[in-house]
LOZATI-276781 format. One record per atom (N, C-alpha, C): residue number from 1; residue in one letter; atom name; x, y, z. Coordinates in pm, whole numbers, plus 50000, padded with zeros to 5 digits. Each point is the difference from the previous one (the first is absolute). Last residue first. Layout:
BEGIN
{NUM A CA {X Y Z}};
...
# end
This chain:
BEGIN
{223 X N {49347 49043 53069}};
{223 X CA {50083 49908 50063}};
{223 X C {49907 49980 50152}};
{222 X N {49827 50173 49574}};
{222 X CA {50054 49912 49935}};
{222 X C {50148 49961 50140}};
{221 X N {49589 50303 50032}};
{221 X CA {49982 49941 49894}};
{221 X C {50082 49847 49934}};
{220 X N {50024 50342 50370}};
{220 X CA {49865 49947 50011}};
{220 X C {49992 49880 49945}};
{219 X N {50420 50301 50000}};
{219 X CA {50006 49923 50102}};
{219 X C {49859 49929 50014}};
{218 X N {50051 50265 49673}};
{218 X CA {50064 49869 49945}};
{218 X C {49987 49946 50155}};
{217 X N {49800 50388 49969}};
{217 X CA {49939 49905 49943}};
{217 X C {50069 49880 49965}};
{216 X N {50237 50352 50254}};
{216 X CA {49847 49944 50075}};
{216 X C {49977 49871 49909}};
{215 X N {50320 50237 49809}};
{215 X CA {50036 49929 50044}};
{215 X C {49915 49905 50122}};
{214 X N {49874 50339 49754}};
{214 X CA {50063 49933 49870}};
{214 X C {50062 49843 50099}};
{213 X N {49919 50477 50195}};
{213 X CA {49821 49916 49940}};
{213 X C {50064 49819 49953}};
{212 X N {50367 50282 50082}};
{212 X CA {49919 49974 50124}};
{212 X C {49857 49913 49988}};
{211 X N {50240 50247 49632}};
{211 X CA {50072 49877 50062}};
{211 X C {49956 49950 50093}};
{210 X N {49781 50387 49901}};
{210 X CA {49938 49892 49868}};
{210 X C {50079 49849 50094}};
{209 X N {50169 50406 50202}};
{209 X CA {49862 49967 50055}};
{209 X C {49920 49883 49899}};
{208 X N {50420 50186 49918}};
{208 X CA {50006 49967 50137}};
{208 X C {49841 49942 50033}};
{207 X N {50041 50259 49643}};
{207 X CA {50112 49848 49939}};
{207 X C {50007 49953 50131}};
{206 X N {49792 50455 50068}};
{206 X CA {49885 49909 49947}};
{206 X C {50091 49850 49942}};
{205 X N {50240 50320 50178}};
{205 X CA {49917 49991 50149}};
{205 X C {49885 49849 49895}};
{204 X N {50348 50248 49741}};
{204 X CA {50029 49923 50086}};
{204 X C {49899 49903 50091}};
{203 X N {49872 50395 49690}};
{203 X CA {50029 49840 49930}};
{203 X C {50107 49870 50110}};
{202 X N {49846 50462 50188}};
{202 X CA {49851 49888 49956}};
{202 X C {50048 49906 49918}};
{201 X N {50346 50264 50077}};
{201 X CA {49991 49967 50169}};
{201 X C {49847 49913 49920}};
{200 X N {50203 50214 49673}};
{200 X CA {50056 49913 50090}};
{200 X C {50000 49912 50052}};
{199 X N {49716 50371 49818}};
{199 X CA {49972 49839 49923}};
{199 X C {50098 49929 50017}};
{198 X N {49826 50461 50138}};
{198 X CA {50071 49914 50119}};
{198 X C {49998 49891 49886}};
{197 X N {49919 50342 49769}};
{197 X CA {50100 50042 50137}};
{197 X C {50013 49938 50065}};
{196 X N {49681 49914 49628}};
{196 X CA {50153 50040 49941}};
{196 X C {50119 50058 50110}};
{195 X N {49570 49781 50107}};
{195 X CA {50077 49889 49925}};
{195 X C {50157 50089 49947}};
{194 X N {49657 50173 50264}};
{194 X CA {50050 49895 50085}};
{194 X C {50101 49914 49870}};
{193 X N {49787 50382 49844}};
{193 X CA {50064 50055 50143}};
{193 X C {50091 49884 50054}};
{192 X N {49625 49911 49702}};
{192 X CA {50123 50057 49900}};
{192 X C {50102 50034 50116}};
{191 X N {49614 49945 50186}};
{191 X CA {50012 49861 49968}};
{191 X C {50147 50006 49882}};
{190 X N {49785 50383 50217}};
{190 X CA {50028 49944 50070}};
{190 X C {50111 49841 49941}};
{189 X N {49706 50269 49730}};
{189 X CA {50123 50035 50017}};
{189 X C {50107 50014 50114}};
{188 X N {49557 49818 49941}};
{188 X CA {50085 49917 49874}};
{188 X C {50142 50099 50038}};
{187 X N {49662 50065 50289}};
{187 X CA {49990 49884 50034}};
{187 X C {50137 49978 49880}};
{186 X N {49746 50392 50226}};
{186 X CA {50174 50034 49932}};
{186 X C {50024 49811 49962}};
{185 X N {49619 50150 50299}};
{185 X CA {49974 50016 49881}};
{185 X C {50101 50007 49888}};
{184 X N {50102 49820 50461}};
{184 X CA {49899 49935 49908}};
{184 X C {49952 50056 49842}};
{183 X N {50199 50202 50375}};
{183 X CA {50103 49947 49905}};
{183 X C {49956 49936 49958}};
{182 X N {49736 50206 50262}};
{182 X CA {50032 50114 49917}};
{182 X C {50104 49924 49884}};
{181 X N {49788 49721 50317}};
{181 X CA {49918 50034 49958}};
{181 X C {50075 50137 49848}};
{180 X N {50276 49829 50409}};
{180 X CA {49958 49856 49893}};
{180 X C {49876 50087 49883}};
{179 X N {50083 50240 50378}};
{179 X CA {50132 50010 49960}};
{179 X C {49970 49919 49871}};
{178 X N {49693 49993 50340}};
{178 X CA {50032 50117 49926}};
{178 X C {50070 50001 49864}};
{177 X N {50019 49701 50292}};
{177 X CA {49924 49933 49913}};
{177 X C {49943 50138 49912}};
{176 X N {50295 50001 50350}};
{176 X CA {50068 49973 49914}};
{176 X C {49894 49919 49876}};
{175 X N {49860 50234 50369}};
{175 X CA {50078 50111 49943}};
{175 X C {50085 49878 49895}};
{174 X N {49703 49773 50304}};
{174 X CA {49921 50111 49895}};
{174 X C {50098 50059 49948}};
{173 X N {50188 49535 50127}};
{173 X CA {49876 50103 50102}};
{173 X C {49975 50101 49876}};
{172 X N {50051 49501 49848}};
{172 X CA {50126 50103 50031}};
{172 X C {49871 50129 50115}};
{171 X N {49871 49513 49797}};
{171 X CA {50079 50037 50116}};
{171 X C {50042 50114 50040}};
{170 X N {49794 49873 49570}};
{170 X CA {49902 50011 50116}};
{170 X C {50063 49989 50157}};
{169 X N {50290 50108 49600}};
{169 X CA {49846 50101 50041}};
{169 X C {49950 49955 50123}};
{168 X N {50335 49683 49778}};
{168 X CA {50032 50134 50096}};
{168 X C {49901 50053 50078}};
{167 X N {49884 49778 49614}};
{167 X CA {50007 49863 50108}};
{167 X C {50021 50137 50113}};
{166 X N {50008 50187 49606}};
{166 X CA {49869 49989 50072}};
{166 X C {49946 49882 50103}};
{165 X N {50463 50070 49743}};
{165 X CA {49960 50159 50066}};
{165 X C {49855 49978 50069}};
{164 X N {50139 49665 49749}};
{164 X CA {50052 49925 50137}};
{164 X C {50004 50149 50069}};
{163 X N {49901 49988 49547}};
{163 X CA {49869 49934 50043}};
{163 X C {50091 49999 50164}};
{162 X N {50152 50417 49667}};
{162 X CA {50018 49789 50034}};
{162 X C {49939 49968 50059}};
{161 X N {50075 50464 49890}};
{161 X CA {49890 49919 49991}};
{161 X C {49977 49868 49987}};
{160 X N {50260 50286 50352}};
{160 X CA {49886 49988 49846}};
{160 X C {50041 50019 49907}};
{159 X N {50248 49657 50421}};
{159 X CA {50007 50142 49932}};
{159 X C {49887 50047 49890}};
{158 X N {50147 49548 50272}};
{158 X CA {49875 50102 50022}};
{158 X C {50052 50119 50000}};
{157 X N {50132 49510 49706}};
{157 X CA {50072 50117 50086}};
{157 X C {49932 50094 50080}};
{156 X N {49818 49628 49712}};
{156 X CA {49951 49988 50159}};
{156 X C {50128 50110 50073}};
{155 X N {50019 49908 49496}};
{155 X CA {49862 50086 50029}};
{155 X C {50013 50002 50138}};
{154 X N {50366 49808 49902}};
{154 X CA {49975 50131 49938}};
{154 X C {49882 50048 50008}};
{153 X N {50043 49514 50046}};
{153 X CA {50062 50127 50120}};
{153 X C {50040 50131 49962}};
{152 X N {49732 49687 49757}};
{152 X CA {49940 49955 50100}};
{152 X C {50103 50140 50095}};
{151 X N {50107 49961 49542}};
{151 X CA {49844 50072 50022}};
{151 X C {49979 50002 50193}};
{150 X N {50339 49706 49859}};
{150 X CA {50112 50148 49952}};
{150 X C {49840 50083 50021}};
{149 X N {49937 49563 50011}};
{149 X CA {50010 50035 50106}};
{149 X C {50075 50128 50037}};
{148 X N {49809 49822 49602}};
{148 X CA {49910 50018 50100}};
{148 X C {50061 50045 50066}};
{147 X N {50285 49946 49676}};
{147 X CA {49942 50092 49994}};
{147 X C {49880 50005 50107}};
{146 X N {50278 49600 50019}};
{146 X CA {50042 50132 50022}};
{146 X C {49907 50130 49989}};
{145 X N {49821 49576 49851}};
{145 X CA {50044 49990 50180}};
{145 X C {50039 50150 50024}};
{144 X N {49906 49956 49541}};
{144 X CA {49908 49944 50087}};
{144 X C {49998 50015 50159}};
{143 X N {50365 49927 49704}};
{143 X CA {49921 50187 49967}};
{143 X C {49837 49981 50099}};
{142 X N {50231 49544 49924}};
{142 X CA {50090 50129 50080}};
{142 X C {49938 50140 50029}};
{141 X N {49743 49715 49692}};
{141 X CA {49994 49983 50188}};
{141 X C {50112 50075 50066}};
{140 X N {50063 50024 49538}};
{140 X CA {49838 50069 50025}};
{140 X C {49973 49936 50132}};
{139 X N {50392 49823 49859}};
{139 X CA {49988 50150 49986}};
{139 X C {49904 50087 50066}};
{138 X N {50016 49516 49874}};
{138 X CA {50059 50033 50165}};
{138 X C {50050 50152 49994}};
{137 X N {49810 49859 49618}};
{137 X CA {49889 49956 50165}};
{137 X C {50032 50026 50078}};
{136 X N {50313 50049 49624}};
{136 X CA {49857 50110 50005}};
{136 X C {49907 49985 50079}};
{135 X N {50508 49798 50059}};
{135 X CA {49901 49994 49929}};
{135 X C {49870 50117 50010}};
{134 X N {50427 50018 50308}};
{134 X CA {50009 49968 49859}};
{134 X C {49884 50011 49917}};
{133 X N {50224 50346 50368}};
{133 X CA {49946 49856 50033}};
{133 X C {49993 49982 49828}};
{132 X N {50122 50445 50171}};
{132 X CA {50083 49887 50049}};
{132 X C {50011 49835 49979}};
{131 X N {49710 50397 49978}};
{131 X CA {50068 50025 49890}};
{131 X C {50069 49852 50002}};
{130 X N {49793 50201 50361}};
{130 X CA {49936 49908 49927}};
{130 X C {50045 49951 49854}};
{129 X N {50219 50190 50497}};
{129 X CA {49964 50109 49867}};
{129 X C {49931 49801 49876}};
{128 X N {50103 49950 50508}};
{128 X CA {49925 50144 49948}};
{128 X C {50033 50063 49921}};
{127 X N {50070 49479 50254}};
{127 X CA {49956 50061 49915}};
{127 X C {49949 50160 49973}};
{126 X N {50101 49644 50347}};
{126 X CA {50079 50131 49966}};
{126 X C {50007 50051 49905}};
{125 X N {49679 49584 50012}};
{125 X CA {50104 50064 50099}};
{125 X C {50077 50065 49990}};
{124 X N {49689 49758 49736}};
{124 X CA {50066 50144 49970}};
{124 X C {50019 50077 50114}};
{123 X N {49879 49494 49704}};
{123 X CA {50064 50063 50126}};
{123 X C {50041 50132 50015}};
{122 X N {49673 49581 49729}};
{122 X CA {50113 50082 50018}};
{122 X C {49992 50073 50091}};
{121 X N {49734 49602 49886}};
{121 X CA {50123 50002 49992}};
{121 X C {50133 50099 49989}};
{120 X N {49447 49965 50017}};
{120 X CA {50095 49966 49841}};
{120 X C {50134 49971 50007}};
{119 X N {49802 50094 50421}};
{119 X CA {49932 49867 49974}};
{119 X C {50034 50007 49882}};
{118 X N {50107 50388 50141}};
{118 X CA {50037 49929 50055}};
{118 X C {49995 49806 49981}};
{117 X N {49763 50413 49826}};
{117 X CA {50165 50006 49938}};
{117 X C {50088 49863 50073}};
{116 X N {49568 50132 50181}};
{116 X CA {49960 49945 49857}};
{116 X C {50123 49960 49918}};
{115 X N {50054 50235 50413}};
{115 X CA {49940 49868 50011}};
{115 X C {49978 49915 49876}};
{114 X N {50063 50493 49949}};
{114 X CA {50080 49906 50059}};
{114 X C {50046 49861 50083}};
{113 X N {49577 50260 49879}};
{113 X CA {50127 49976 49853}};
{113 X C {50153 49919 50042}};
{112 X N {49719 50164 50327}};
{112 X CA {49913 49874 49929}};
{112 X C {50113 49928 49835}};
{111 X N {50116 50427 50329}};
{111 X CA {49935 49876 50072}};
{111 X C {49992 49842 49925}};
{110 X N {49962 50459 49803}};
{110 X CA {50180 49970 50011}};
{110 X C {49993 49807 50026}};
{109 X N {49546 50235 50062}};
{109 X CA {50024 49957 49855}};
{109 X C {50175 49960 49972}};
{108 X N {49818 50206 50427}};
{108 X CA {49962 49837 49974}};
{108 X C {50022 49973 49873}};
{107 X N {50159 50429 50088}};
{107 X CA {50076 49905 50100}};
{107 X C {49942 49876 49965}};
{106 X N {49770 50335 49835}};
{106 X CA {50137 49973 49910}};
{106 X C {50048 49858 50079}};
{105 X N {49639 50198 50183}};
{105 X CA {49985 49928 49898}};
{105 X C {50127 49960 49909}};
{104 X N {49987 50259 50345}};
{104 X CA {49979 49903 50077}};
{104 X C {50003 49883 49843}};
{103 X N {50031 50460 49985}};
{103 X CA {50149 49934 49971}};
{103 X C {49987 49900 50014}};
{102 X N {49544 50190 49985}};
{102 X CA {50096 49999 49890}};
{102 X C {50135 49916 49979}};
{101 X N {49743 50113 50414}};
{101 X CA {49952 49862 49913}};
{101 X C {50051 50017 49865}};
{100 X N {50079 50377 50362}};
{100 X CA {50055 49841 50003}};
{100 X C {49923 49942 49898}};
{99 X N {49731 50363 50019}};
{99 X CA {50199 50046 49941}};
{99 X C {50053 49836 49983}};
{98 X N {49534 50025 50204}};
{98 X CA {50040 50032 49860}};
{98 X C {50115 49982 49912}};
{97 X N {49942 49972 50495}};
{97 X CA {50000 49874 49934}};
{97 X C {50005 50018 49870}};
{96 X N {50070 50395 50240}};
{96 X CA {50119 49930 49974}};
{96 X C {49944 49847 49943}};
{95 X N {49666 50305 50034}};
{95 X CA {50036 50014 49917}};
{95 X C {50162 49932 50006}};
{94 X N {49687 49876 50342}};
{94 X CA {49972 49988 49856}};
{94 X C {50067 50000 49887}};
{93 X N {50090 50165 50424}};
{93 X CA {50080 49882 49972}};
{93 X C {49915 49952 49861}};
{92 X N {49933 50439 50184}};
{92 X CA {50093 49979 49933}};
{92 X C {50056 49878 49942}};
{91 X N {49478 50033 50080}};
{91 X CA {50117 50080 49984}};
{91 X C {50122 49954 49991}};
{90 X N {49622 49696 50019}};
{90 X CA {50072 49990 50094}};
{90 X C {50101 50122 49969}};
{89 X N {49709 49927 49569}};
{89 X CA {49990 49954 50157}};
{89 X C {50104 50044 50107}};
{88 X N {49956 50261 49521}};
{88 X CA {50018 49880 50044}};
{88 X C {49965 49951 50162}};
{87 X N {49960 50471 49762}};
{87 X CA {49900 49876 50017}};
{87 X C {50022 49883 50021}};
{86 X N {50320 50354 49989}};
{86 X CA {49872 50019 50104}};
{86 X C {49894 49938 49953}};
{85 X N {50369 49960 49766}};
{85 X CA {50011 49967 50095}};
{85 X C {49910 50005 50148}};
{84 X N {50013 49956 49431}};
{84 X CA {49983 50104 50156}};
{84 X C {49996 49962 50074}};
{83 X N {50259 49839 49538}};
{83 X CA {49906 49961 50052}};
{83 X C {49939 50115 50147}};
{82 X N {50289 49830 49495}};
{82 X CA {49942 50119 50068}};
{82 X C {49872 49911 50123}};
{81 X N {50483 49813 49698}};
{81 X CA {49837 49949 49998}};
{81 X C {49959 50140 50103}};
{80 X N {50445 50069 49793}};
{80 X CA {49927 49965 50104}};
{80 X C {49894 50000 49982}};
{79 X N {50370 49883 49608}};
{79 X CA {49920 50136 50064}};
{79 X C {49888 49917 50116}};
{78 X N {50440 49775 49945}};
{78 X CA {49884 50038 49926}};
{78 X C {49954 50146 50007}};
{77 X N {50548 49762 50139}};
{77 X CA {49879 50032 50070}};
{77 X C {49857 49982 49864}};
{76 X N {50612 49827 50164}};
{76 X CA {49900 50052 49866}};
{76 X C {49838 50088 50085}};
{75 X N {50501 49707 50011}};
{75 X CA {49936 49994 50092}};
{75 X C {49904 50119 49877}};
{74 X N {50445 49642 50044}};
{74 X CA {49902 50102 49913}};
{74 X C {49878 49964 50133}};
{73 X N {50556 49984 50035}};
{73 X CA {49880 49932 50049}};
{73 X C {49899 50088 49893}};
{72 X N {50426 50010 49764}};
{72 X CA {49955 50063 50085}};
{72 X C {49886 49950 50078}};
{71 X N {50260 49898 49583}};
{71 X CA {50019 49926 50039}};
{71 X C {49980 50049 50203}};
{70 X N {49962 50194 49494}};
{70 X CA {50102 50040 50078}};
{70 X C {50019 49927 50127}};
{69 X N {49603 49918 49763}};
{69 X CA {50091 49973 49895}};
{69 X C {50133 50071 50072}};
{68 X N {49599 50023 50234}};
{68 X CA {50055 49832 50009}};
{68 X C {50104 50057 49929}};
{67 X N {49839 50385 50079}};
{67 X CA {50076 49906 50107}};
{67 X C {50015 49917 49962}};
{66 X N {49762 50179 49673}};
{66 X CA {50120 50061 49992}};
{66 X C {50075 49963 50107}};
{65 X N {49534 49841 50017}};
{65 X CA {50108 49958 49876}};
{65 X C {50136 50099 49935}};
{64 X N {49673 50171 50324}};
{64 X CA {50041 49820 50056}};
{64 X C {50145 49961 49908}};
{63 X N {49804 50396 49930}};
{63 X CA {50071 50000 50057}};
{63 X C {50045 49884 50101}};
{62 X N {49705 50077 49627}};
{62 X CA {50095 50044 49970}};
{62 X C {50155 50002 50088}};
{61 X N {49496 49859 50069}};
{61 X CA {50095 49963 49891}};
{61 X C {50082 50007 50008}};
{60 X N {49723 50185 50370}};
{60 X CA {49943 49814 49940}};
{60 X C {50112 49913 49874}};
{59 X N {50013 50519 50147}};
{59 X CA {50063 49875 50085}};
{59 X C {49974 49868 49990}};
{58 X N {49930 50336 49677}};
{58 X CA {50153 49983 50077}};
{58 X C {50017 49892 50067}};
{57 X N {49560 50035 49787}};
{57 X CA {50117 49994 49880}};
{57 X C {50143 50008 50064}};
{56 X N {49545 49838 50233}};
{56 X CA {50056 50147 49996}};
{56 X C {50140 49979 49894}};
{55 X N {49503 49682 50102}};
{55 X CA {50145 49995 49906}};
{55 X C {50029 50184 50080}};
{54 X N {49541 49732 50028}};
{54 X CA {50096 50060 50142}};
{54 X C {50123 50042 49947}};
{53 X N {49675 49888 49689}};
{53 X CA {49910 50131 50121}};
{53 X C {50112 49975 50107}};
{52 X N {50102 49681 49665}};
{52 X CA {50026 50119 49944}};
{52 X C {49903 50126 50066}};
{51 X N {50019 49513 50124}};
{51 X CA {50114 50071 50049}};
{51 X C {50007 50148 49918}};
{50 X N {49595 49706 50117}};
{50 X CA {50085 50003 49879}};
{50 X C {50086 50131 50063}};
{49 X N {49667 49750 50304}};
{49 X CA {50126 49937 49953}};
{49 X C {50085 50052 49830}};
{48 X N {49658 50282 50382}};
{48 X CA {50012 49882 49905}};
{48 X C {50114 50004 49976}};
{47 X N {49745 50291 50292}};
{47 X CA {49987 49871 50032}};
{47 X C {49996 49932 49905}};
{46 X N {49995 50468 49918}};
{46 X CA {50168 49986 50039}};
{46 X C {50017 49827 50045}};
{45 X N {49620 50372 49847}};
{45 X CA {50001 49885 49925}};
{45 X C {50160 49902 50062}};
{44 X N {49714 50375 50215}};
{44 X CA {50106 50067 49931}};
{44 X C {50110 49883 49893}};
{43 X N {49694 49862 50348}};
{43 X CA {49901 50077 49903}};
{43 X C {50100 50094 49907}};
{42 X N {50197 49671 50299}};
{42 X CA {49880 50014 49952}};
{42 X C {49886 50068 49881}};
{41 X N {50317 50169 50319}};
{41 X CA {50126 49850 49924}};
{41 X C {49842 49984 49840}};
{40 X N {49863 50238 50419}};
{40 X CA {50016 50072 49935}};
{40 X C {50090 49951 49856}};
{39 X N {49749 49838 50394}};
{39 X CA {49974 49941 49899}};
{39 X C {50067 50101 49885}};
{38 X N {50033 49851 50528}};
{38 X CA {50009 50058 49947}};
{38 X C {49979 50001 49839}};
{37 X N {49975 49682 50430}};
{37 X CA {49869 50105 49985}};
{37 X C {50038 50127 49885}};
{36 X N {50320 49592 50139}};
{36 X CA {49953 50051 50122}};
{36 X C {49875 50102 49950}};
{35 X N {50073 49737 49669}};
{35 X CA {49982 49893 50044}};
{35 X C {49966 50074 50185}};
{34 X N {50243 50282 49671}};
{34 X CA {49838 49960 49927}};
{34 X C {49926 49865 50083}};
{33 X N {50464 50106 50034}};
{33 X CA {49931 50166 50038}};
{33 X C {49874 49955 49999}};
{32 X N {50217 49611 49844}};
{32 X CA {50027 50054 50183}};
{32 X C {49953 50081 50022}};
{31 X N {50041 49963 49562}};
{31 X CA {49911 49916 50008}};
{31 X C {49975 49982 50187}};
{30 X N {50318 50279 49737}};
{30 X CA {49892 50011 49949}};
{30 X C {49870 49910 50087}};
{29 X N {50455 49935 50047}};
{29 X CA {49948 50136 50090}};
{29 X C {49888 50056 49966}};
{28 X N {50153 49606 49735}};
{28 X CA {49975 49954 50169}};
{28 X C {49974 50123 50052}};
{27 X N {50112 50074 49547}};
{27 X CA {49860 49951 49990}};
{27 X C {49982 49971 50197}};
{26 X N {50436 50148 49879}};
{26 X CA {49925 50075 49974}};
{26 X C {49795 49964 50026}};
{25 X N {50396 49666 50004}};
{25 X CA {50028 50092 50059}};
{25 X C {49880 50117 50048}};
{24 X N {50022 49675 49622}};
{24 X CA {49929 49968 50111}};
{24 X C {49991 50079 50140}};
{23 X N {50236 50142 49600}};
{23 X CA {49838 50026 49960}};
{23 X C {49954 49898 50120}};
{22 X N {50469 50053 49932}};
{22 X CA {49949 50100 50067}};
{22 X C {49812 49999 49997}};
{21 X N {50210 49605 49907}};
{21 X CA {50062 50016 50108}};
{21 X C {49927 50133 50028}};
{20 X N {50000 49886 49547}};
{20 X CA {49886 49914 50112}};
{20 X C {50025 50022 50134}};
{19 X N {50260 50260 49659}};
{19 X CA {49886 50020 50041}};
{19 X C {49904 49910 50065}};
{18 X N {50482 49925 50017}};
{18 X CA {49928 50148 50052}};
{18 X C {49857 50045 50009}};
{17 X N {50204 49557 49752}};
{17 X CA {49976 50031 50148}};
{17 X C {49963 50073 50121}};
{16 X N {50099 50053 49438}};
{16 X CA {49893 49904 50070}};
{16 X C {49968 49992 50180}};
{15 X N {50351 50229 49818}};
{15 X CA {49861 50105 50023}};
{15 X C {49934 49934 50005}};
{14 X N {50414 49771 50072}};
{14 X CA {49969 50087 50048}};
{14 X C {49898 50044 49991}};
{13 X N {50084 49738 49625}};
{13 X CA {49951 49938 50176}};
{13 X C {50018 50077 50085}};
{12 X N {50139 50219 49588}};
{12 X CA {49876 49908 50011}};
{12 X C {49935 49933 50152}};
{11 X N {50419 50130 49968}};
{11 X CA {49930 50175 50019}};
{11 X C {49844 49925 49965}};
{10 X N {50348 49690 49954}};
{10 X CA {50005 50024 50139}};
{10 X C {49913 50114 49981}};
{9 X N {50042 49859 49597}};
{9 X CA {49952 49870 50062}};
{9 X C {49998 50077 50152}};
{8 X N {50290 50247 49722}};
{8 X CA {49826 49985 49987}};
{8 X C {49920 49954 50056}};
{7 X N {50466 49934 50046}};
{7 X CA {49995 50150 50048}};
{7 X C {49820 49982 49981}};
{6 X N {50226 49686 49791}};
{6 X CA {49956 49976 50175}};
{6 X C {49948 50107 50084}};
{5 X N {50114 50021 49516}};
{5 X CA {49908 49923 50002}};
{5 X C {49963 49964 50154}};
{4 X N {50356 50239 49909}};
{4 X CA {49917 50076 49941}};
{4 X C {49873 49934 50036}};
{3 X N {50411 49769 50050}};
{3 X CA {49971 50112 50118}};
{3 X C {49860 50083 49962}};
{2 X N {50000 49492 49775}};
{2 X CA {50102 50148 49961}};
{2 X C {49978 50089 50163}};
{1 X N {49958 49436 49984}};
{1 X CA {49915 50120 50000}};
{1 X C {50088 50125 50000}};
# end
């Protein structure tokens, strides 16, 4: 296989994965908001499975697939399913059940895939750049495992507008939920913020944290 030709094959299975990964992502905060009493997901057509009502062209695309190919944890976002918070049940924790069930979802889909990878016979213990591995199955499950779990801890950082800012919320006292609310509306250029000034310390913190996942599931799965 030419470099050219692998180069493809990997940006292929990458966005394959992105978008089922980000479109379940997206649809679960949809469906949690709407399940605690909120129907706004809903009616603003957002409770479906075609990935092209959640797609954001940077982060869903562009910028996954520019980490994998430089060999960077990928980590990525959608556009946020919309939901009010003042109608969901149980206030704040409502809306942190909202937030959580997104990464939550990543985490079980890494989960499963990797189980699934497991019983075909392969292994991706210390595995983190997907590039790495051979065949196109064991590609598209690599990308599979990783990219969930590159979603799973990047979103659960609790900074806004990452879903793990509204885990925070329902703990933090008032002045810093203050605080959360005004940086909330700055959500994408926040999100440009974290990647082009700290993408260090977050591409460290997050190869530390996949390895960790990575190594849970083998300790489940296969010793």
């Amino acid at each position: 296989m030419c470099m050219v030709e692998g180069l493809f094959i990997n940006i292929v299975a990458i966005i394959g994965v992105i978008l089922v990964s980000m479109t379940l992502h997206e649809v679960m905060h949809g469906y949690i908001a709407y399940w605690l009493g909120d129907d706004t997901a809903k009616l603003q057509g957002r409770l479906t499975f075609n990935p092209l009502k959640h797609i954001d062209p940077f982060l869903t695309i562009l910028l996954p697939v520019m980490l994998a190919i430089v060999g960077a944890p990928i980590f990525g976002g959608a556009k946020p399913v919309p939901f009010n918070p003042a109608r969901v049940r149980h206030d704040e924790w409502g809306a942190a059940l909202v937030a959580v069930a997104g990464p939550l979802t990543n985490l079980v889909i890494a989960f499963v895939v990797f189980g699934i990878a497991t019983m075909m016979g392969y292994n991706f213990t210390g595995v983190l750049f997907a590039g790495s591995v051979g065949n196109v199955w064991e590609l598209v499950l690599a990308y599979g495992v990783i990219v969930n779990l590159g979603f799973f801890v990047f979103n659960m950082i609790p900074l806004p507008p990452l879903d793990g800012s509204r885990v925070l919320y329902a703990f933090a006292p008032e002045p810093v939920r203050r605080f959360m609310e005004i940086a909330e509306q700055y959500g994408l250029i926040i999100v440009f913020a974290i990647v082009l000034l700290a993408s260090s310390v977050i591409g460290t913190f997050m190869f530390r944290s996949i390895d960790w996942f990575l190594q849970l599931f083998n300790a489940i799965f296969i010793t």
